[in-house]
N, C-alpha and C positions, 0 to 999 in steps of 0.2 A: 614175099617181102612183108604185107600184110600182120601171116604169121612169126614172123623173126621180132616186128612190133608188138606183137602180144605177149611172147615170151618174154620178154625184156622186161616190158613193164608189169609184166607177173613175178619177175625175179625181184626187181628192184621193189615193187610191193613187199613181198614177204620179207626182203632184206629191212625193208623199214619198220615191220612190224617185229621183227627178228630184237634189232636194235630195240624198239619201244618198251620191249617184252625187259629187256636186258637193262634197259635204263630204269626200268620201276624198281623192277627186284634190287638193282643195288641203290634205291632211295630208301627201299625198304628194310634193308639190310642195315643200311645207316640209322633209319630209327632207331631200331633193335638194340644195335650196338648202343645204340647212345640212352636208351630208357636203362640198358643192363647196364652200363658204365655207371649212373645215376644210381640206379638199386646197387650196386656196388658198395658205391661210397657212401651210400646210407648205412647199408648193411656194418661198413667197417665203423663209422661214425657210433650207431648204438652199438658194436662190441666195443668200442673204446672207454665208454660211460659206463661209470659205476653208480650203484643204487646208495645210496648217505641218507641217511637222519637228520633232518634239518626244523629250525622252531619254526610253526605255522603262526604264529603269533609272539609278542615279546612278552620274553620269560622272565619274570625277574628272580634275583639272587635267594633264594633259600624257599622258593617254591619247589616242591616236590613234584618233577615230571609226570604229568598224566598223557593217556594217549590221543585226548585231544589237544594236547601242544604239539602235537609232533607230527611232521608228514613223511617221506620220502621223496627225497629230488635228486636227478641224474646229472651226477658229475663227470667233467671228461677226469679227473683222478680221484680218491678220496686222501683226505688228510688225514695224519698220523691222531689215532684216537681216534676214528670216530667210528657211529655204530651203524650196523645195514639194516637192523631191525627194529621197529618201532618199542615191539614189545620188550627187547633187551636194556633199552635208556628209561622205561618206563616204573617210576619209583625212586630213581636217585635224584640227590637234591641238589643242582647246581651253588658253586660257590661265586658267580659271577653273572649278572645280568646278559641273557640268550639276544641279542637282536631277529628280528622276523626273517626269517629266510636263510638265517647263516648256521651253519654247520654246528649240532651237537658234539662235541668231543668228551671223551673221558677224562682228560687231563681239566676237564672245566668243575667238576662234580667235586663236591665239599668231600672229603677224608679223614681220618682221624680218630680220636678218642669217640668225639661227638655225636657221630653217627650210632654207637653205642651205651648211652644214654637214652632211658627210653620215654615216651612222652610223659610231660608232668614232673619228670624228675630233674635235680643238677649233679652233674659233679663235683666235689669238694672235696680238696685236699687238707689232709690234717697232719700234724707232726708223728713222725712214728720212732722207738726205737726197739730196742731187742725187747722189751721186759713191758712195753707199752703193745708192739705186736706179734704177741704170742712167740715169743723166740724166734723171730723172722721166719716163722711158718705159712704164712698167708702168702697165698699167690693169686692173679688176677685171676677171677672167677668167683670166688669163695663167698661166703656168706659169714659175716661177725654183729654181733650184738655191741653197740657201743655204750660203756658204761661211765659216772661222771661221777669223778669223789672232786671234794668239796671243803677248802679246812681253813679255817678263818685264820690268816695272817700268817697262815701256814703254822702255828705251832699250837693251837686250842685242840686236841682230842675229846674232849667231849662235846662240842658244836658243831665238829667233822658230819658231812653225810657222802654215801656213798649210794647209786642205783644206776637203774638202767634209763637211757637217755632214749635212745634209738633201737632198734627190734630189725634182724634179720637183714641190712644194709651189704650189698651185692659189692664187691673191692673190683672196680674196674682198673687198679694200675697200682703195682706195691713196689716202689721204688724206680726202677727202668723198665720194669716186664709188665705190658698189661695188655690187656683181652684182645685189644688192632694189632699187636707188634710182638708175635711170635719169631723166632728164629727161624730159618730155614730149615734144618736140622731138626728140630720141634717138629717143625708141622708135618714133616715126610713120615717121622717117627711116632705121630702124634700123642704126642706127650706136653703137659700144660710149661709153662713159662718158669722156671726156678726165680723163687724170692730172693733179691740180693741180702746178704748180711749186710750189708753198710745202706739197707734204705732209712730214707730219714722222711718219705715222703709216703701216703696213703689213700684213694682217692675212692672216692664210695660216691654211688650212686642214692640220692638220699630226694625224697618228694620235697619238692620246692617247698610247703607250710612247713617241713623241719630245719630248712638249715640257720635260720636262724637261731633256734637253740645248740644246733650244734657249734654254731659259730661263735655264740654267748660263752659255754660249755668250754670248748676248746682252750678260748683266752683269758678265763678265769678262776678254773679247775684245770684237772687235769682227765685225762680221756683215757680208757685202756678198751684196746680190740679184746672182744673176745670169740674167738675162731669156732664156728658151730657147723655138722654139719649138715650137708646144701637139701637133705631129705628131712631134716628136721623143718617144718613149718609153723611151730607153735608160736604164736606170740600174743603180749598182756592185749588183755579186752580192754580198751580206754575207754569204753562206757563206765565201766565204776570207778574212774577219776573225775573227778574238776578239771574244767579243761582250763589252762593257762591264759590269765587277761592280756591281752592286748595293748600293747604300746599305745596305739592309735584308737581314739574312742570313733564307734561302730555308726554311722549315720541311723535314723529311726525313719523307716519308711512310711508311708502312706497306710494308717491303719496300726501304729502302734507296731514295736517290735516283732520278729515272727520267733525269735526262741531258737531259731539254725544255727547251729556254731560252722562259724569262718574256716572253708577247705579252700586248698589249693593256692595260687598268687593271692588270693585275698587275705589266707592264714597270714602268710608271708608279710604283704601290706602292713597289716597290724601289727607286727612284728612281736616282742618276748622281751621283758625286762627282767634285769638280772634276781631281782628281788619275787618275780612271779616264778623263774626255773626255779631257784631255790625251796620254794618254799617255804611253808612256817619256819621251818627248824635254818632257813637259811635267810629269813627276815631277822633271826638272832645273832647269827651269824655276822652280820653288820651294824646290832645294835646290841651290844653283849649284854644290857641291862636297860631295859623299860618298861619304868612302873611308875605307879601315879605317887604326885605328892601333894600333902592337902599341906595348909595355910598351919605353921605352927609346928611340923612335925620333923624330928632328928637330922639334922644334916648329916652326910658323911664325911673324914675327917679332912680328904684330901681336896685339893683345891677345886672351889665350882665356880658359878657364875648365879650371885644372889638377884633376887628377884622380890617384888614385893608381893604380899598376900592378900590373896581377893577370894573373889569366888570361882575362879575360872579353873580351868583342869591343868594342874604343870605335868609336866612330864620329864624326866630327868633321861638325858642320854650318857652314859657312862664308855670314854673310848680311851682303854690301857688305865695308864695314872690321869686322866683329868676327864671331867664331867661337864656338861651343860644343862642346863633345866629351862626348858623350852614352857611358853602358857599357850595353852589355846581356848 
């Protein structure tokens, strides 16, 4: 009897430890499951996120992407435009203010003419037509010499002048076709932009201290392209000119003038009066006749403007049939 009680409770022992054995393993089983379920969903979490371009700081509008504006942050999708790589958004120039953290896109990036333009310079449009550009030969690319005749009330030939304004000026857009906005068909073919015959429009890249004269130039002469070409690089050494005075008189620094002549937006600043392009022969040009008149000597027959006789300096301005004689 004894031994029927020992058995028993050696059966019932192992069954309990049977069971314990059996009860861990499936608590443990359930971790498992449950850490894997976990790494699961993480796992499908970061395949879901994509890598985006995004500003690490606020970018403002016509700043030029550097790669310290820019990080990379994981989105659960990317939006249409935008870029995975730092280095690929690196250099264009937004046309819209980036906020910090928000997605770089490509539809944000300034486009256009403008981005072809290159530093220090403007574009500017001048009037063109067949016998002004080169028989509508000029296509966007090309290099022309801008020249500027000059003819007082338009009908004096002998106080006419004619030269060269501008030197070697690059045509970024000759009517509808210019250097951004090739055809489809162009570009597979690679072939440049055909000049339209009916352009009436010209547009040169011209360094900012010029376009003032050419702007001068334009609206009170008349302009003609002249098409040269793009391997020619010679142009006038404007060290043996006079360089053109200034609209705007030149502040004197600390120490007395330093003798620099005005480049860049400051040329510009100072701006070009129409009497400085011209020149001598175009200060005649506006004043067909001035010379001195002393106290006493022949009037001319047609009608002036009398003055009394001193000792001061007249000067007689002569414009068509009628005269004035100015003292100073």
């Amino acid at each position: 009897m004894v031994n029927v009680a020992k058995v028993a409770v050696g059966i019932l022992l192992a069954v309990a430890l049977a069971l314990g054995m059996y009860g861990w393993m499936l608590a443990r089983s359930s971790k498992t499951s449950a850490a894997q379920a976990q790494t699961s969903a993480s796992e499908l979490k970061a395949a879901a996120t994509v890598n985006v371009v995004v500003a690490a700081r606020t970018i403002a509008a016509g700043q030029a992407l550097k790669a310290e504006d820019l990080q990379i942050a994981a989105l659960l999708s990317a939006p249409d435009g935008a870029y995975d790589d730092v280095q690929a958004a690196v250099g264009f120039v937004p046309a819209v203010d980036i906020p910090k953290g928000a997605p770089v896109l490509k539809g944000q990036m300034a486009t256009g003419l403008a981005l072809k333009v290159p530093e220090g310079e403007r574009a500017v449009a001048v009037k063109v037509d067949e016998s002004i550009g080169a028989g509508n030969r000029i296509r966007p690319g090309d290099f022309v010499d801008v020249f500027f005749v000059l003819r007082r009330d338009g009908n004096e030939i002998d106080q006419s002048q004619a030269r060269l304004l501008l030197s070697r000026k690059r045509v970024l857009a000759y009517g509808a076709a210019s250097v951004d906005a090739l055809t489809t068909s162009e570009k597979h073919e690679g072939k440049p932009a055909a000049a339209p015959d009916s352009a009436r429009t010209a547009v040169l890249s011209v360094p900012v201290a010029e376009v003032s004269r050419l702007a001068l130039g334009g609206l009170n002469g008349s302009l003609v392209l002249a098409l040269r070409n793009p391997a020619d690089t010679g142009e006038p050494d404007m060290a043996k000119f006079t360089p053109l005075p200034g609209v705007l008189a030149v502040a004197m620094p600390r120490g007395g003038l330093t003798g620099t002549p005005l480049e860049g937006a400051d040329a510009a600043q100072a701006g070009v009066a129409m009497s400085g392009l011209a020149g001598s022969t175009g200060t005649a040009l506006h004043m067909s006749a001035v010379k001195p008149v002393t106290a006493g000597a022949a009037k001319p027959a047609q009608p002036q403007t009398k003055v009394a006789a001193d000792s001061s300096l007249a000067v007689e301005f002569v414009r068509g049939a009628s005269s004035q004689t100015v003292r100073y």
